[in-house]
C-alpha positions as CSV (number, residue, x, y, z in Angstrom):
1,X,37.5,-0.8,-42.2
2,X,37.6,-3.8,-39.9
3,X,40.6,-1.6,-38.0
4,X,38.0,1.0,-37.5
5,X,35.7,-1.3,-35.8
6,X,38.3,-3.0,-33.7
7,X,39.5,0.1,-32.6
8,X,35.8,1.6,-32.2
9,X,35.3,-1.6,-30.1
10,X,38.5,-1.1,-27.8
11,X,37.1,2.4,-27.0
12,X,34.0,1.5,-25.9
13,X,35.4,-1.3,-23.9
14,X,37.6,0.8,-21.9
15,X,34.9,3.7,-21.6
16,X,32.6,0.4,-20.2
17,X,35.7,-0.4,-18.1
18,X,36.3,3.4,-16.7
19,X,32.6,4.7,-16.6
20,X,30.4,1.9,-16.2
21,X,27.2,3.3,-15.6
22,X,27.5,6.4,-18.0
23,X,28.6,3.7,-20.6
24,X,25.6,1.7,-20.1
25,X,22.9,4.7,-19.7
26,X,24.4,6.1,-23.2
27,X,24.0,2.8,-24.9
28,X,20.7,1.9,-23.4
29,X,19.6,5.8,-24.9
30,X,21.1,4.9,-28.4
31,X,19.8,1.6,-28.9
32,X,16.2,3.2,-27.7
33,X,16.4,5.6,-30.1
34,X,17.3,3.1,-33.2
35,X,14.0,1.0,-31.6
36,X,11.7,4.1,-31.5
37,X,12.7,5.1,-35.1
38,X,12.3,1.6,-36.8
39,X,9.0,1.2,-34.5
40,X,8.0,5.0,-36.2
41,X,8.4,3.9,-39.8
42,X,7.0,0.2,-38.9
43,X,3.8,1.9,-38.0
44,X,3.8,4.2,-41.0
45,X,4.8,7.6,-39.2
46,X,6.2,9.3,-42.1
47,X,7.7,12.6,-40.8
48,X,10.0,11.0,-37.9
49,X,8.1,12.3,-34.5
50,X,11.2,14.2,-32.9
51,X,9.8,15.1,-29.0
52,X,8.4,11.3,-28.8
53,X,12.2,9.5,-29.7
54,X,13.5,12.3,-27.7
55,X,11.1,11.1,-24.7
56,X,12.7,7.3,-25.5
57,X,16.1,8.5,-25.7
58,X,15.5,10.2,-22.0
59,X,13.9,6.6,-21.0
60,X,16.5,4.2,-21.9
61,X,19.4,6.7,-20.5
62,X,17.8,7.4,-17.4
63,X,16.3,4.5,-16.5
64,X,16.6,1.2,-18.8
65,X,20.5,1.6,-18.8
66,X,21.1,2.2,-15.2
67,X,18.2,-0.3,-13.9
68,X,20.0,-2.6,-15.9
69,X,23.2,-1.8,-14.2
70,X,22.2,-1.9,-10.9
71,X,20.0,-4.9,-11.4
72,X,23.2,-7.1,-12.4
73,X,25.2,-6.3,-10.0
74,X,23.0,-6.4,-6.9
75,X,22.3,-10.1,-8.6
76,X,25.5,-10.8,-8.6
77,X,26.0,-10.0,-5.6
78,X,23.2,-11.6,-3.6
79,X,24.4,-15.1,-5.7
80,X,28.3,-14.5,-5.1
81,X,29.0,-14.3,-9.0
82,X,28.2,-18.0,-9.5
83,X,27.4,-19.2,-12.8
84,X,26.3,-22.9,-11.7
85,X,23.1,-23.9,-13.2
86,X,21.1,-23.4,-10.6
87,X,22.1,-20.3,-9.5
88,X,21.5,-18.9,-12.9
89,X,18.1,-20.6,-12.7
90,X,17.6,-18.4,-9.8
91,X,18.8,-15.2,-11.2
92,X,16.6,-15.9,-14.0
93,X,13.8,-16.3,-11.8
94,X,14.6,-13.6,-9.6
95,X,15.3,-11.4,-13.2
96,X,11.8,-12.7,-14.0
97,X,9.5,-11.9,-11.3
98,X,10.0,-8.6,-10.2
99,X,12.5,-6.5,-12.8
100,X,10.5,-7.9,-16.0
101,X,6.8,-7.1,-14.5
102,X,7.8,-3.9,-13.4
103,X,9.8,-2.8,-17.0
104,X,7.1,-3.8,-18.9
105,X,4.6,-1.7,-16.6
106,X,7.0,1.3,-16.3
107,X,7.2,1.7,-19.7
108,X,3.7,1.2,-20.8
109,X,3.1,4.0,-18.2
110,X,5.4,6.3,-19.4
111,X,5.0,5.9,-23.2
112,X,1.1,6.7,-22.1
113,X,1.2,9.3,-19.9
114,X,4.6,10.9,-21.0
115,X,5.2,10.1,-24.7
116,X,1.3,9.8,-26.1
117,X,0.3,12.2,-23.6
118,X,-2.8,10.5,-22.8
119,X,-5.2,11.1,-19.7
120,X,-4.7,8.5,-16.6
121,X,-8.0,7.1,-17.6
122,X,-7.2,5.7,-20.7
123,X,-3.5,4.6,-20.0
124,X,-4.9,2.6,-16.9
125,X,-7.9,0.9,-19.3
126,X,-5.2,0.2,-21.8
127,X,-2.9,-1.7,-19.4
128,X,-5.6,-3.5,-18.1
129,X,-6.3,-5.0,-21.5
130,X,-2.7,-5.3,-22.9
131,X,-0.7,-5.5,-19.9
132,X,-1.2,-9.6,-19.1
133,X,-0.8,-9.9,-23.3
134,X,2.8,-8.2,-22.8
135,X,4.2,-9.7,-19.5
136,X,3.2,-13.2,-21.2
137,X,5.4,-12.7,-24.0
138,X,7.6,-11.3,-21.8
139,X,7.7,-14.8,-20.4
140,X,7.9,-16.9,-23.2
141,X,11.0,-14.7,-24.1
142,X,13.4,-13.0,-22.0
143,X,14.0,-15.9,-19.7
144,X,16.0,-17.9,-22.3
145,X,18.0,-15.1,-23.2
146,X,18.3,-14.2,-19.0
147,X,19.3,-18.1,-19.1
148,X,22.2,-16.8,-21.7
149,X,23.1,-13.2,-20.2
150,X,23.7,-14.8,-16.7
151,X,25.5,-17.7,-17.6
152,X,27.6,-16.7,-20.7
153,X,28.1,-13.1,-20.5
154,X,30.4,-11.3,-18.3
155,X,28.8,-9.0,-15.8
156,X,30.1,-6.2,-17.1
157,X,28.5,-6.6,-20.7
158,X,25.4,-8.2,-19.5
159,X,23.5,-5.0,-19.9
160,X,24.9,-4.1,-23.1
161,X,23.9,-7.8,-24.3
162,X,20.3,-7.2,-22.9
163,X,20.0,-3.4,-24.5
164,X,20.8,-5.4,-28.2
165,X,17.8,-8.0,-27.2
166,X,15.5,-5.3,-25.9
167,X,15.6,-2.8,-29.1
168,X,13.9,-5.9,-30.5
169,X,11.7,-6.3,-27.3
170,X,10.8,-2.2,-27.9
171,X,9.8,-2.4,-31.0
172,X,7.3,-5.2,-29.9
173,X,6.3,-2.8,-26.7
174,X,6.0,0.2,-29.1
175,X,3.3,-1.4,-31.3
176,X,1.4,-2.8,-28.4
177,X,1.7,0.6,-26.5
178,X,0.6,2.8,-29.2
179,X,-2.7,4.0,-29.0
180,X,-3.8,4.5,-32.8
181,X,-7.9,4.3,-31.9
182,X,-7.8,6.6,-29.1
183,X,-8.5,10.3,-29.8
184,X,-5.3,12.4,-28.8
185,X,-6.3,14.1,-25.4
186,X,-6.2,18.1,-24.8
């Protein structure tokens, strides 16, 4: 068994190696759809809700995996690759104030208006109320493990080391996305 794994591993390595971004966008879309189907059964959906993982699948391919991509590398770029502490301080800063605020938002958006299928109205009302909750856990969370992406993971698995910490970080986002009072619109 464990040579399965090893040789699984080596596969996906040199796919990560050859075809970066495709790589990244398939593994961001798999590890959404693992989140979305523990968040369904967490929230006691008992026939699994095929369009709605379908829509998260589409979200973490398209745009968690390859934001994720680009976001590394134009960091690592703009700091030269350095590791010192206080370049990763920055990076985790940079990470912090504008990619975290604008995932969070993105996504609360889109499982609104895309995946619940809920009127503008109510989307906007609920991200005024849970939208400062979410970027404040946001906070007291991802910049530790930004703090251990930047300075112990190689650039080209940083991504794939945040898409494991963030199927976590969806299911949290699922439950505080959901909409369970509000009457399904039309």
């Amino acid at each position: 068994m464990g040579s399965i794994a090893k040789k699984g591993l080596q596969q996906y390595l040199l796919q990560l190696q050859h075809h970066p971004l495709r790589t990244k966008a398939i593994t961001a879309g798999v590890l959404s759809a693992i989140s979305d189907i523990v968040s369904q059964k967490l929230t006691g959906i008992q026939k699994l809700q095929i369009r709605r993982l379908l829509l998260k699948v589409l979200l973490g391919a398209v745009y968690l995996g390859p934001f994720g991509h680009f976001l590394h590398t134009i960091l690592d770029k703009i700091f030269k690759g350095k590791k010192d502490s206080k370049t990763v301080a920055k990076k985790v800063l940079v990470e912090q104030l504008t990619a975290s605020p604008w995932n969070n938002l993105v996504f609360m958006l889109y499982y609104g208006l895309v995946v619940e299928g809920r009127p503008w109205m109510q989307v906007k009302s609920k991200i005024k109320t849970d939208y400062p909750k979410v970027q404040y856990t946001s906070w007291t969370f991802w910049p530790v493990l930004g703090w251990i992406n930047h300075q112990y993971v190689p650039l080209h698995l940083r991504v794939i080391f945040h898409s494991l910490v963030a199927f976590g970080w969806g299911i949290f986002l699922n439950l505080q996305a959901r909409s369970v009072a509000l009457p399904k619109a039309k």
